[in-house]
N, C-alpha and C positions, 0 to 999 in steps of 0.2 A: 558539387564538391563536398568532401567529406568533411564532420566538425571534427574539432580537434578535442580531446578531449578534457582541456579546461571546456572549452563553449559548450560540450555535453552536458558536462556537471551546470552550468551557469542557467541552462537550459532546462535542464531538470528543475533548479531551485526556483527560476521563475514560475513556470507550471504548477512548483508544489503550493507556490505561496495563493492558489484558486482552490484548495482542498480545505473542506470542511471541518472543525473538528471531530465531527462521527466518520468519517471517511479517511482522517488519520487514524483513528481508535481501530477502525477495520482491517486496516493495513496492517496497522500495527499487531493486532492479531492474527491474524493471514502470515505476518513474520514468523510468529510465534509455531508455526505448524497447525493453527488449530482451523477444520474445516467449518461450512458457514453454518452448519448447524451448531457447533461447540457456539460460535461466537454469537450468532443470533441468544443463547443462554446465556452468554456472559454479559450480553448486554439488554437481557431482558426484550428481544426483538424481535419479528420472525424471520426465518432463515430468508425467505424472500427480499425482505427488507434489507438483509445484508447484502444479498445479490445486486440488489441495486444499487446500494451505497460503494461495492466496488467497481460496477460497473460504470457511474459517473466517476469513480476517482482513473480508472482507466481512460476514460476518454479524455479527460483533462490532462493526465499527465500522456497521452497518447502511448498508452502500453497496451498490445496485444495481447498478453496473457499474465495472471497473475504474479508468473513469475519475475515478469519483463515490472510489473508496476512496483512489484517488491523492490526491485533491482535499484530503479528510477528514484524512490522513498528513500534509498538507504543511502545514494548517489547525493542527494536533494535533500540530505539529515533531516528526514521526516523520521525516521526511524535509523535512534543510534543501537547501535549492534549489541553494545557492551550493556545495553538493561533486555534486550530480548532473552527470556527462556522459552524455552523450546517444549512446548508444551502437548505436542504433535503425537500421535503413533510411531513409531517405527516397525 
């Protein structure tokens, strides 16, 4: 059966509340456009390091791809929209 999409949202926030504060910092860069090397520099880390750190906030919030976790974060007000800039390429 399909959730409905309060229980999605409810869903999300419970999973968010397993996310570390470097793995929101991640996300929340990841929001921002910027790829894992910019971030691994903003946070003094290596790009590796970032890799992992999304790839545990993925698996916790059970998101296939960065986008789906973005998605899940923003669902889950791990990341409010209205302070992300966009700090990406175009």
């Amino acid at each position: 059966m399909k959730k409905s999409n309060h229980e999605f949202v409810k869903d999300c926030k419970r999973k968010a509340m397993a996310l570390s504060a470097r793995e929101r910092e991640v996300v929340y860069l990841t929001t921002c456009g910027l790829q894992a090397k910019e971030i691994a520099e903003a946070l003094h880390i290596s790009p590796a390091t970032v890799d992992c750190h999304r790839a545990h906030a993925n698996k916790k919030m059970e998101a296939r791809s960065s986008l789906e976790l973005v998605v899940k974060c923003i669902l889950a007000e791990v990341v409010d929209l209205a302070s992300v800039r966009f700090m990406g390429k175009i």
